[in-house]
N, C-alpha and C positions, 0 to 999 in steps of 0.2 A: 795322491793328494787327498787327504782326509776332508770328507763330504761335512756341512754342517747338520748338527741332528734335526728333526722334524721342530722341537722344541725353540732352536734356536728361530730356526726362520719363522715361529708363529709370532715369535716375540717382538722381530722387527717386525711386521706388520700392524703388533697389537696398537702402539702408540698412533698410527695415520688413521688407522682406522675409529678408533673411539673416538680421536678431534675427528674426524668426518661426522659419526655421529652426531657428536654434542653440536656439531655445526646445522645441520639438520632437524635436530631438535630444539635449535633455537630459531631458526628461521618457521619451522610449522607453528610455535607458542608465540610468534610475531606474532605472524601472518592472523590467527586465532585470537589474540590479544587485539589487536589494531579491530580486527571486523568487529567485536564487542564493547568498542573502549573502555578498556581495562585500564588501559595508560590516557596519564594528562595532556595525549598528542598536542589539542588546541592550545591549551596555557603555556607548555613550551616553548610552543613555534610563536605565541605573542608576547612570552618573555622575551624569545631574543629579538624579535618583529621593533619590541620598544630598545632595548639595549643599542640597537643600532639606529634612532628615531624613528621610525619607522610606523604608521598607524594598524592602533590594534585592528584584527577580523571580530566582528562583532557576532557573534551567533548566539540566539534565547530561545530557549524554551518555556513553554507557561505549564499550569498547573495542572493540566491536561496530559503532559509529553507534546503538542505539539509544537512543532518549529515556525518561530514565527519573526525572525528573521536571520541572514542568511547575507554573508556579502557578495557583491556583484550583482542584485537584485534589479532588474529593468520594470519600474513603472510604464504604463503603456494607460491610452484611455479607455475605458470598459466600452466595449459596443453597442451600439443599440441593441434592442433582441426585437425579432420579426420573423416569423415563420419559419427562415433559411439559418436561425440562429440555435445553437443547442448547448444547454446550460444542463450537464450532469453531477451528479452529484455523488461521491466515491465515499462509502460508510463502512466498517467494518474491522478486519483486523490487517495484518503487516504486510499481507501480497498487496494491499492497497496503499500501501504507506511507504517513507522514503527507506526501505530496507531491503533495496535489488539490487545486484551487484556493480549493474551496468548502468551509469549517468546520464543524459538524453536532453538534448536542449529540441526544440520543435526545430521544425525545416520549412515553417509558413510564417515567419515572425508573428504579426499582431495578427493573424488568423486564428493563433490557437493560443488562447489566453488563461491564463489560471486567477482564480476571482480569492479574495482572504480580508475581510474585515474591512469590506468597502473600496479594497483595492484589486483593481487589475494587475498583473504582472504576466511579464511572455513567460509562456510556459518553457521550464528547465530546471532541473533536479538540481539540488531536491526542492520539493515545492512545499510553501509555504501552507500551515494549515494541518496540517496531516505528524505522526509521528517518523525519526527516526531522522536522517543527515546525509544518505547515501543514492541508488538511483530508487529509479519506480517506473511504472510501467502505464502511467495514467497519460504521461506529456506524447508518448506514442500513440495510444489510443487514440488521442485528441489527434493527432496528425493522421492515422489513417481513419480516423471517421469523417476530417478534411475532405482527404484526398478520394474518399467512397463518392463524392459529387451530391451528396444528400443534402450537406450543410453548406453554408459559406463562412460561417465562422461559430468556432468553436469554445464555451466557456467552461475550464473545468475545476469542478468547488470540492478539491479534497480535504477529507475529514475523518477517516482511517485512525485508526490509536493501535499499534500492535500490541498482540498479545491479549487481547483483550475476551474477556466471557462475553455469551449471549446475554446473561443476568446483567453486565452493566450498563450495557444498550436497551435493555427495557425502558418502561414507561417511569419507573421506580428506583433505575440506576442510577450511578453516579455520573453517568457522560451524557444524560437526558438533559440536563440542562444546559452544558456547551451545545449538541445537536440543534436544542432549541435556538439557542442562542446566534446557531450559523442561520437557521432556516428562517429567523424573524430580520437576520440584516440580512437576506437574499432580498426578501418583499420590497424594497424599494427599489430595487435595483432588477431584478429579473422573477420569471417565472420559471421553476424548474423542470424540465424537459424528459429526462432519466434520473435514478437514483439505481445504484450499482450496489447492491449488496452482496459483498464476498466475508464470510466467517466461519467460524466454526470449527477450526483446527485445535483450540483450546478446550472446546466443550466436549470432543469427541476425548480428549486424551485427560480430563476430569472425570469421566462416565456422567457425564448430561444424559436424560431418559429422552425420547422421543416427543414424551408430553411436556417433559418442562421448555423444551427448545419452543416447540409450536406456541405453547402459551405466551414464554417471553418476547418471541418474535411478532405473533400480532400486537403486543401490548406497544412494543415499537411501530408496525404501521399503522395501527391507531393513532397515536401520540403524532406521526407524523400526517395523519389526516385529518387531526382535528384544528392543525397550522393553518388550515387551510389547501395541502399542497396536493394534488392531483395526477401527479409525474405518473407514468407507471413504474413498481420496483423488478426490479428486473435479480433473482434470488440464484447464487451460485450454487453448488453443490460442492462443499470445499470442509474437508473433516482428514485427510492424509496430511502430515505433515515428515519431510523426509520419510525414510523407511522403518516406520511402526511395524514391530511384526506383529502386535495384537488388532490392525485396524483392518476391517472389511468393508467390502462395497456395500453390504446393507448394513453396518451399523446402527444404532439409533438416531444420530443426528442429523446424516444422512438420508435414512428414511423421513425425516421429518421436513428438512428440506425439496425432497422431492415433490411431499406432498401441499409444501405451499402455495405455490404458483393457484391464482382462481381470479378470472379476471373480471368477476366481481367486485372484488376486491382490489385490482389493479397491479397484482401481483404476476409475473411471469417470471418462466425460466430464463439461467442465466447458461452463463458454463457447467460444465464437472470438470471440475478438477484435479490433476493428475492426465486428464486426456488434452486438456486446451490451458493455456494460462489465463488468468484471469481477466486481464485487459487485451485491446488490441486484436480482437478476433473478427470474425466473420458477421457481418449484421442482418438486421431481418426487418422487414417490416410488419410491424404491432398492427393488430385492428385497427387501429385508432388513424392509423398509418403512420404514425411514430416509428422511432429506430430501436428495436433490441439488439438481442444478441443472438445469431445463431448457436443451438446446440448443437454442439458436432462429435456428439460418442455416447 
């Protein structure tokens, strides 16, 4: 019985296989499209949300990037603050903002609270105040710095913009005056405890020099001490972002980050990045007996 040739049998395979592909490579340009919103996901789903009566999801962003509201949002009463109370404050670019993979509602209800324009809300991704619509890693932090028995309750004031230069967080930047604008309506409401500064993964992959970084970063804790506000900043080491293959561990931005930390100044070490995530780590007690962050690499 005559065998079919090599040709023939590639051919019946060729068709399965190429829909397998295209099937594959529609699902990776989803997958890829949805994490970036490329597509009108939300207007979709509230076209047909209303096609069937149904009330629209309301979600805004302001002129900043950040999100400032969000449905399902649980107001709650702000806390007193008194010694056992800790009011941080999350500045910088998108490991601090809502663009983590994974969503996180707290596990202390009104213990661990996220504070936004005079409002309380329990903390739960994405949080209000900050850029981006997805998880983050602040409403954790806020529960295991809970659960460290340091505090009894926890208020956390994210204000993160992803993507963002050192240049526009200066004294002279463009987001100086939202910064300001959070740090003058905390003053009524609380005193700030920690300020969490994680950046820098855009300045390394611009080529920022070592001196422009240090210059523009004090002209920010200037700017934020002349608020009045006294926190200590607690300065990451955060310049990788995925796998660069031109980035090194002494870089310039990185070296200049190092050499911030002077507690003069009120400045300490935060993480390095790449060895610890940014939130959520190991804590330390500051001089002052305040809570930082342990370095751990």
């Amino acid at each position: 019985m005559p065998q079919p040739s090599r040709g023939i049998a590639m051919r019946r395979f060729a068709l399965p296989l190429s829909i397998a592909g295209l099937l594959i490579a529609a699902y990776g340009f989803g997958a890829y499209s949805f994490a970036l919103d490329l597509w009108p996901i939300r207007e979709l789903r509230n076209m047909k949300r209303g096609a069937v009566g149904q009330a629209q999801i309301v979600t805004q962003f302001d002129a900043f990037g950040r999100l400032t509201a969000w449905p399902g949002k649980r107001d709650i009463a702000c806390p007193a603050q008194d010694a056992r109370t800790a009011i941080v404050l999350f500045i910088g670019q998108s490991i601090q903002s809502n663009d983590a993979g994974q969503r996180y509602v707290t596990q202390h209800g009104d213990k661990v609270a996220a504070w936004f324009d005079h409002r309380c809300l329990q903390a739960q991704s994405p949080l209000l105040g900050t850029s981006g619509d997805k998880g983050e890693p602040m409403t954790r932090f806020g529960d295991r710095l809970f659960e460290s028995g340091l505090y009894d309750r926890v208020v956390l004031v994210p204000s993160a913009i992803g993507g963002t230069d050192m240049a526009r967080w200066a004294a002279n930047g463009d987001l100086a005056p939202m910064l300001g604008g959070v740090l003058d309506g905390l003053k009524s409401q609380y005193r700030l405890t920690h300020i969490v500064w994680h950046q820098g993964e855009n300045d390394f992959s611009h080529g920022a020099s070592t001196e422009a970084y240090t210059r523009q970063f004090r002209s920010l804790a200037d700017m934020i001490r002349a608020r009045g506000v006294d926190a200590p900043i607690l300065v990451s080491v955060a310049t990788r972002c995925d796998d660069d293959s031109k980035w090194t561990p002494g870089n310039p931005v990185a070296t200049a980050q190092r050499a911030l930390p002077d507690a003069a100044r009120g400045l300490y070490a935060g993480v390095r990045y790449g060895c610890a995530a940014a939130a959520g780590r190991s804590l330390r007690r500051l001089p002052s007996g305040r809570v930082g962050r342990r370095k751990v690499c």
